[in-house]
KOLKOLVO-653147 format. One record per residue: residue number from 0; residue in three letters; x, y, z of N, C-alpha, C, O in turn. Coordinates in nm, 4 decimals. Each point is the difference from the previous one (the first is absolute). Layout:
<rs>
   seq   type        n.u        n.v        n.w       ca.u       ca.v       ca.w        c.u        c.v        c.w        o.u        o.v        o.w
   NUM    ALA          X          Y          Z          X          Y          Z          X          Y          Z          X          Y          Z
...
</rs>
This chain:
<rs>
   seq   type        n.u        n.v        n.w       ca.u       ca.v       ca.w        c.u        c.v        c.w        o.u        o.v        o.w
     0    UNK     2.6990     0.7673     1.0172    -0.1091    -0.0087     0.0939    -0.1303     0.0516    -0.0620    -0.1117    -0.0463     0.0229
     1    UNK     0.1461     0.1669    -0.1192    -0.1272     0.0488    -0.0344    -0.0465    -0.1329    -0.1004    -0.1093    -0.0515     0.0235
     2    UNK     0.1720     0.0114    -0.1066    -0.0599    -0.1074    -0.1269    -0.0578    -0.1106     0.1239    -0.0960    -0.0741    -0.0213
     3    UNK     0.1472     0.0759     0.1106    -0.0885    -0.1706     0.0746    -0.1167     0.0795     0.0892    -0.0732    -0.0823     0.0550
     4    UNK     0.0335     0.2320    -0.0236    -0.1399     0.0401     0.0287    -0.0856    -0.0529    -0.1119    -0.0970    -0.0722     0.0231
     5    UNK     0.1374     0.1125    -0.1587    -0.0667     0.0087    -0.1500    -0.0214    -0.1530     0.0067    -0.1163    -0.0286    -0.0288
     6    UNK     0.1821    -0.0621     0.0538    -0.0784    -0.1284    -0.0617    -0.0623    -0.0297     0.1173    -0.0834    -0.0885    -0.0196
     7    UNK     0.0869     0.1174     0.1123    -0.0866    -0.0086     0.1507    -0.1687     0.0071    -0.0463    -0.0886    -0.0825    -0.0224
     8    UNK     0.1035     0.2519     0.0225    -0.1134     0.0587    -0.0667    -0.0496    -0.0563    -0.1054    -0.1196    -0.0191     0.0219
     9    UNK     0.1460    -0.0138    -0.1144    -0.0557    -0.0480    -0.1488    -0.0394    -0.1068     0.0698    -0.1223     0.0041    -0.0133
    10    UNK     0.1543    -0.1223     0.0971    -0.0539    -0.1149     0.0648    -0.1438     0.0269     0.0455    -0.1088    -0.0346    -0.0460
    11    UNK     0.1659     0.1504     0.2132    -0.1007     0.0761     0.0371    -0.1601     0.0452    -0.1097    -0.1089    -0.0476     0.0322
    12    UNK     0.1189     0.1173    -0.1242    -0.0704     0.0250    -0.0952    -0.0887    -0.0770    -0.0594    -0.1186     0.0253    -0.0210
    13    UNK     0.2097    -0.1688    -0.0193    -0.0656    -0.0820    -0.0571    -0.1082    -0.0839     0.1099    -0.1118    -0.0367    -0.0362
    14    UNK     0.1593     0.0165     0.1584    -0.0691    -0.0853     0.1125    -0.1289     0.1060    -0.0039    -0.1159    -0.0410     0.0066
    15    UNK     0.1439     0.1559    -0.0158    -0.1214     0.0957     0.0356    -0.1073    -0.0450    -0.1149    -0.1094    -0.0553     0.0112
    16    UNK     0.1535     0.0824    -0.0809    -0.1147    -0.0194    -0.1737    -0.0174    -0.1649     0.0411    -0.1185     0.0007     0.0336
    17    UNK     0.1560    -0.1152    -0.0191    -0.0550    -0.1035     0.0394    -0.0536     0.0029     0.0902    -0.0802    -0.0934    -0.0029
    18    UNK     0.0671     0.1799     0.1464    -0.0612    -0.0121     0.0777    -0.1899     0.0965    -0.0068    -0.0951    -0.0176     0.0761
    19    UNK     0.1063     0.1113    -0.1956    -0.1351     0.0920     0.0069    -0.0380    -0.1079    -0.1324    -0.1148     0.0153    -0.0418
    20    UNK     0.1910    -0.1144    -0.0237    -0.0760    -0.0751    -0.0975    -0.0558    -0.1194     0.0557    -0.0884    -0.0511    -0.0688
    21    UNK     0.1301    -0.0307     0.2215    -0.0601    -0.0803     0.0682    -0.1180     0.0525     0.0738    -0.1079    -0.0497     0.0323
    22    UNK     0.1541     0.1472    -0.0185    -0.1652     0.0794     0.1095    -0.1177     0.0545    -0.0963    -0.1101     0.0276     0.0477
    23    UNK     0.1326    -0.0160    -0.1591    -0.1130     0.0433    -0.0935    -0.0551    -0.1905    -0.0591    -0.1186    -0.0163    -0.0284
    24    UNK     0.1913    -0.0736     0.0207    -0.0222    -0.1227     0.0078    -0.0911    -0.0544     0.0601    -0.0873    -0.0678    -0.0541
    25    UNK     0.1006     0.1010     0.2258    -0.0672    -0.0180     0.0865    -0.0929     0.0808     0.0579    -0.0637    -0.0276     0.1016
    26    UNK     0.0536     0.1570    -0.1851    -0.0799     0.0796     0.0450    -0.1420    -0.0673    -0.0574    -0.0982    -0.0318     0.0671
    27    UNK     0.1222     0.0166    -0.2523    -0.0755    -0.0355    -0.0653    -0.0405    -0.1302    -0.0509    -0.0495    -0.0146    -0.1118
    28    UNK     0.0766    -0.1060     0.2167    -0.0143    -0.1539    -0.0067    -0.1589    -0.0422     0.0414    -0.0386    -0.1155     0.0180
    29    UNK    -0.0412     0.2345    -0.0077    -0.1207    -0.0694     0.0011    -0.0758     0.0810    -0.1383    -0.1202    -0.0009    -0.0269
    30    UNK     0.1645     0.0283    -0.0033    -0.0581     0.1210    -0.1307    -0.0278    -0.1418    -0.1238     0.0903    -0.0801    -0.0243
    31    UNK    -0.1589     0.0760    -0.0084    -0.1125    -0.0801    -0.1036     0.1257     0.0503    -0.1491    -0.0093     0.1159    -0.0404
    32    UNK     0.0924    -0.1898    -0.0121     0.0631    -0.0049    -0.1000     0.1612     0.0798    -0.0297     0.0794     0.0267    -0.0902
    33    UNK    -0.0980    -0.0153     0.2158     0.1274     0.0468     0.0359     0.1777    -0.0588    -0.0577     0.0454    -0.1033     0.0494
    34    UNK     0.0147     0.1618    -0.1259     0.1239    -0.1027    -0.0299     0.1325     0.0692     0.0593     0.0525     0.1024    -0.0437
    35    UNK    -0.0226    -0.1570     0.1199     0.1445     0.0254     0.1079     0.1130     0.0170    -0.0711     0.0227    -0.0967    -0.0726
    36    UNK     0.0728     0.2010     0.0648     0.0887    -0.0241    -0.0577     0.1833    -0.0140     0.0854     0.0243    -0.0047     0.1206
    37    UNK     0.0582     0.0018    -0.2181     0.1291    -0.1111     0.0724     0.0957     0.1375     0.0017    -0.0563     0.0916    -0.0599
    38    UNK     0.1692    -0.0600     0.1065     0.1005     0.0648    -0.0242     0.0907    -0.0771    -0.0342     0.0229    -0.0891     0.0819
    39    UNK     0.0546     0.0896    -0.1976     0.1132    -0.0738    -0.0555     0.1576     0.1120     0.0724    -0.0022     0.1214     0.0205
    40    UNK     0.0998    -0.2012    -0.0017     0.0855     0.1229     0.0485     0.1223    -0.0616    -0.1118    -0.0014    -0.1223    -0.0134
    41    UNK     0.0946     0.1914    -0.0579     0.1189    -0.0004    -0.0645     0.1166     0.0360     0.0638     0.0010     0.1153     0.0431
    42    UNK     0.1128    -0.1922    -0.0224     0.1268     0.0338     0.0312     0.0587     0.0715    -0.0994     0.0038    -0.0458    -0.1142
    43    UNK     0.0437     0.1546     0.1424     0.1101     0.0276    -0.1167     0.1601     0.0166     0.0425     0.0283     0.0090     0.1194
    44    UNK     0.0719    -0.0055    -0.2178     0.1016    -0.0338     0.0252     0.0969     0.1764     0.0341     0.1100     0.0294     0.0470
    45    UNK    -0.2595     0.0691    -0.1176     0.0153     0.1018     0.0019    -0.1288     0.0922    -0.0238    -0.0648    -0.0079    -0.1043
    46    UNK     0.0414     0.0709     0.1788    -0.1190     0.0996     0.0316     0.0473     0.1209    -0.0550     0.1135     0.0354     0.0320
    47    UNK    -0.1984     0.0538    -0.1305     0.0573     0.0983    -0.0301    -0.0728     0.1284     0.1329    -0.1224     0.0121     0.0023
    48    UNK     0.2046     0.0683     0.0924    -0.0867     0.0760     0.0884    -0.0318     0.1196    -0.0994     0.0707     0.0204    -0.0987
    49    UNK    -0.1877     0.0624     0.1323    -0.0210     0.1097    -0.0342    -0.0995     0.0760     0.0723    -0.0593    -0.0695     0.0825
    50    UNK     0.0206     0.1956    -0.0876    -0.0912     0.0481     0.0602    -0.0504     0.1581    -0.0676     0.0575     0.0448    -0.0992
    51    UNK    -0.1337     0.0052     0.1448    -0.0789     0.0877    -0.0881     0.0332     0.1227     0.0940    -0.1053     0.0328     0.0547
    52    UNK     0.2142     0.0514    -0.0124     0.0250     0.0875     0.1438     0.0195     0.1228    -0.1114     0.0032     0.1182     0.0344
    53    UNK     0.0093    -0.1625    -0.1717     0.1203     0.1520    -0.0397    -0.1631     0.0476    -0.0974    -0.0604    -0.0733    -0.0783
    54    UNK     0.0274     0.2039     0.1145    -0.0875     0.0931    -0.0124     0.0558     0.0600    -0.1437     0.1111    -0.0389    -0.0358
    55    UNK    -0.1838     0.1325    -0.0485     0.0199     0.1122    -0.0464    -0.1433     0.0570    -0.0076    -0.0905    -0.0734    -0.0399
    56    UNK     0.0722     0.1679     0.0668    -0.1522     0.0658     0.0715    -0.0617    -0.0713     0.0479     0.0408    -0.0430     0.1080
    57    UNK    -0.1979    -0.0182    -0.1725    -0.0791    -0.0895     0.0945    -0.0116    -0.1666    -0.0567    -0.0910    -0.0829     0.0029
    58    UNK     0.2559     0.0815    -0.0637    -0.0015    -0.1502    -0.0774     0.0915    -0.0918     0.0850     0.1092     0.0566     0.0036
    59    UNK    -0.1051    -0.1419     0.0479     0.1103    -0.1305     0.0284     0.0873    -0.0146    -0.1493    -0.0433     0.0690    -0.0923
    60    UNK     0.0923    -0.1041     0.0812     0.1122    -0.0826    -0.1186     0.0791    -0.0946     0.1524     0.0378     0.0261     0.1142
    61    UNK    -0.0476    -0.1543    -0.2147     0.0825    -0.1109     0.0259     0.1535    -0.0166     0.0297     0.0843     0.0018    -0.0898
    62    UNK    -0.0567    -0.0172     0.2146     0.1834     0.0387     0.0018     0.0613    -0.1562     0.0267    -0.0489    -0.0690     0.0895
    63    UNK     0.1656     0.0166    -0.1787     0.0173    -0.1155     0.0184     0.1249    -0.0264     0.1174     0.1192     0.0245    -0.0188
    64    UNK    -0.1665    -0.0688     0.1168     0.1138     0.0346     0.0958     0.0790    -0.1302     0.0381     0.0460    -0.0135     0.1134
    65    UNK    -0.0292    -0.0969    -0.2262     0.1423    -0.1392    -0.0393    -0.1236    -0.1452     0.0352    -0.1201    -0.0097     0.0251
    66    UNK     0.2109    -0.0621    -0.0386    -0.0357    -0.1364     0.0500     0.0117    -0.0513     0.1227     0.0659     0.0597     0.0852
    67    UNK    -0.1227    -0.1672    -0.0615     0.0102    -0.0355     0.1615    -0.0011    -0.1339    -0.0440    -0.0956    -0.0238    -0.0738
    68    UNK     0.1836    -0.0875     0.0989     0.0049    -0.1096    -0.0207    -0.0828    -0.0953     0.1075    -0.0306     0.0642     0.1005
    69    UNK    -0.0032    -0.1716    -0.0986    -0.0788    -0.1306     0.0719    -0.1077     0.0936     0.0510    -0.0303    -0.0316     0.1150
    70    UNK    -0.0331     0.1283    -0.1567    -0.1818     0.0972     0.0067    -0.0888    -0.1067    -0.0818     0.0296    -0.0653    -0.1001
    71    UNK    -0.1469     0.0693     0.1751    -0.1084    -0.1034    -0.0454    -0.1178     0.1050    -0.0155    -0.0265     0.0913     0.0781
    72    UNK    -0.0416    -0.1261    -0.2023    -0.1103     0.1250    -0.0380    -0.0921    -0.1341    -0.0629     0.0191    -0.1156    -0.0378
    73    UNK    -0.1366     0.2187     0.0547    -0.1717    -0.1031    -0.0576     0.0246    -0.0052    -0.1461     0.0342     0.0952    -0.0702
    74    UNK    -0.0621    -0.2555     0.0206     0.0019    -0.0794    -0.1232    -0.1050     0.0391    -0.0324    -0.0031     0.1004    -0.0713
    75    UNK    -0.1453    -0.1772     0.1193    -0.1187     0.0780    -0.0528    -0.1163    -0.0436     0.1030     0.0147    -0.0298     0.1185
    76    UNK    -0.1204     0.0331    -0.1851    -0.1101    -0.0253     0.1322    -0.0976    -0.0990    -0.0723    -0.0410     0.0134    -0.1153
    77    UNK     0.0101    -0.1162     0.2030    -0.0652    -0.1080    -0.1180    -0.2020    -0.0451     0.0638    -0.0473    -0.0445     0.1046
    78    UNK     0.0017     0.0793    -0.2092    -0.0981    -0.0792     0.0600    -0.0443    -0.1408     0.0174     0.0479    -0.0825    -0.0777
    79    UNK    -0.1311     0.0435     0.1670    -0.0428    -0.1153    -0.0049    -0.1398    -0.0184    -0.0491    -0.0959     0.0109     0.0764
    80    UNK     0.0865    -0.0319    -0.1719    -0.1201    -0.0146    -0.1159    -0.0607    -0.1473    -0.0016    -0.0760    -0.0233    -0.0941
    81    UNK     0.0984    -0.0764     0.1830    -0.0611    -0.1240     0.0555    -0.1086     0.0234    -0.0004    -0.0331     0.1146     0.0306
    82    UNK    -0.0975    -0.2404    -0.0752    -0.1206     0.0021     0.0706    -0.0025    -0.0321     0.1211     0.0633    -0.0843     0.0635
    83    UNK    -0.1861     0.2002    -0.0188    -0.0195    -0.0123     0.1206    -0.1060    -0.1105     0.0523    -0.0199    -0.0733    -0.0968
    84    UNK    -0.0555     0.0296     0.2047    -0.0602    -0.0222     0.0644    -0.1780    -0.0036    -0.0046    -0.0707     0.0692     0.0731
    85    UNK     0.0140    -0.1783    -0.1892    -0.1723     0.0685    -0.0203    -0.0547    -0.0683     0.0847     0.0131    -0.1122     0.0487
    86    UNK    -0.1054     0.2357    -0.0340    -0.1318    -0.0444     0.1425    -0.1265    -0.0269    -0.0328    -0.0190     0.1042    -0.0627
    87    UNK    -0.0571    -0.1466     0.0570    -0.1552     0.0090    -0.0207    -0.0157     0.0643     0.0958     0.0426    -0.0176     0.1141
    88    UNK    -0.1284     0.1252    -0.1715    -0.1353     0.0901     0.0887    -0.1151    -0.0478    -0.0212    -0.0657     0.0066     0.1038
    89    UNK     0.0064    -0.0536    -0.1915    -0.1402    -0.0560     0.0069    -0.0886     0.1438    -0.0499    -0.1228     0.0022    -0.0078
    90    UNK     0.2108     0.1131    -0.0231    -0.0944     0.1128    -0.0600    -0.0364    -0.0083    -0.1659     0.0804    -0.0741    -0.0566
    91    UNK    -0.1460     0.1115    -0.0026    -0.0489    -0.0479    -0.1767     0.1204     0.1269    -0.0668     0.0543    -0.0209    -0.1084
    92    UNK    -0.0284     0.1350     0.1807     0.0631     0.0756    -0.0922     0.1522    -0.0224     0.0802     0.0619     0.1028    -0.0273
    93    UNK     0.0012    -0.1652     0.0890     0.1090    -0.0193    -0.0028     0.1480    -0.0294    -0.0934     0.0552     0.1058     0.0303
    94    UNK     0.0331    -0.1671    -0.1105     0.0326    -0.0487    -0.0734     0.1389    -0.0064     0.0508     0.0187     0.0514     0.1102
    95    UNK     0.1057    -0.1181    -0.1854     0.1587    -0.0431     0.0305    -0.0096    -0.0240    -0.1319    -0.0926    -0.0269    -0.0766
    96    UNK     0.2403     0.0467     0.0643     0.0677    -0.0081    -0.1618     0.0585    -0.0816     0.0484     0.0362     0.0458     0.1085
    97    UNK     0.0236    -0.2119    -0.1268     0.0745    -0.0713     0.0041     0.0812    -0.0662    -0.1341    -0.0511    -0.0362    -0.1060
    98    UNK     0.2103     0.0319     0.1498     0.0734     0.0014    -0.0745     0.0536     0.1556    -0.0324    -0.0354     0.0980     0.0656
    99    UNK     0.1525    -0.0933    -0.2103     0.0349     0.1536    -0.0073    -0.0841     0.0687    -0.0586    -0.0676    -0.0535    -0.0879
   100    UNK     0.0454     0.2142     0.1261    -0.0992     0.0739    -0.0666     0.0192     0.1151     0.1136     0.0672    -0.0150     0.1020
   101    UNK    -0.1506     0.1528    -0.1446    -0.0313     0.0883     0.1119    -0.1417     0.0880    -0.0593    -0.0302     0.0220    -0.1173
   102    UNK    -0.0394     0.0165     0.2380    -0.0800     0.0286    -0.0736    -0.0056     0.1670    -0.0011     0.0458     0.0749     0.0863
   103    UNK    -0.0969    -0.0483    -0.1768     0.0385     0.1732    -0.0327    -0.1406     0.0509    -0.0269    -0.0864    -0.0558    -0.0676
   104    UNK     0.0786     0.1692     0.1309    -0.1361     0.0957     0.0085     0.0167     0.0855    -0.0899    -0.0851     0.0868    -0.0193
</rs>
């Protein structure tokens, strides 16, 4: 019972981190160059659990506490580096980089 909380949670976990990576998405969809990024998620056939609980003065050390089989953990996080959308403003100091490039101050 306890191993099927653990892959519950690791689900749980992951929906969470996709869900504060859709709301920063949409927080920032009117922001002038903005690039959205994806959560990739990985099945594994085995999750190694661990956690950081075991102290010696004011240090964590890593305690490996087994495997948990069919646990799903984050692959990676991808951006979307697409061109976006150019507008004319009609201002003389305006400008857009079109095509790949970025521009750096």
């Amino acid at each position: 019972m306890i191993r099927g909380l653990y892959i519950a949670s690791s689900g749980l976990i992951l929906r969470q981190i996709q869900q504060e990576n859709l709301s920063n998405n949409i927080a920032n969809i009117n922001n002038p160059g903005f690039k959205n990024d994806k959560i990739c998620f990985k099945s594994f056939n085995e999750v190694l659990l661990q956690n950081y609980d075991k102290k010696v003065g004011n240090t964590n050390f890593k305690q490996i506490l087994g495997t948990m089989p069919m646990g799903i953990g984050l692959d990676e996080t991808k951006t979307d580096f697409s061109q976006g959308i150019l507008e004319e403003t009609g201002r003389n100091l305006d400008f857009a980089i079109e095509g790949d490039g970025f521009l750096q101050f």
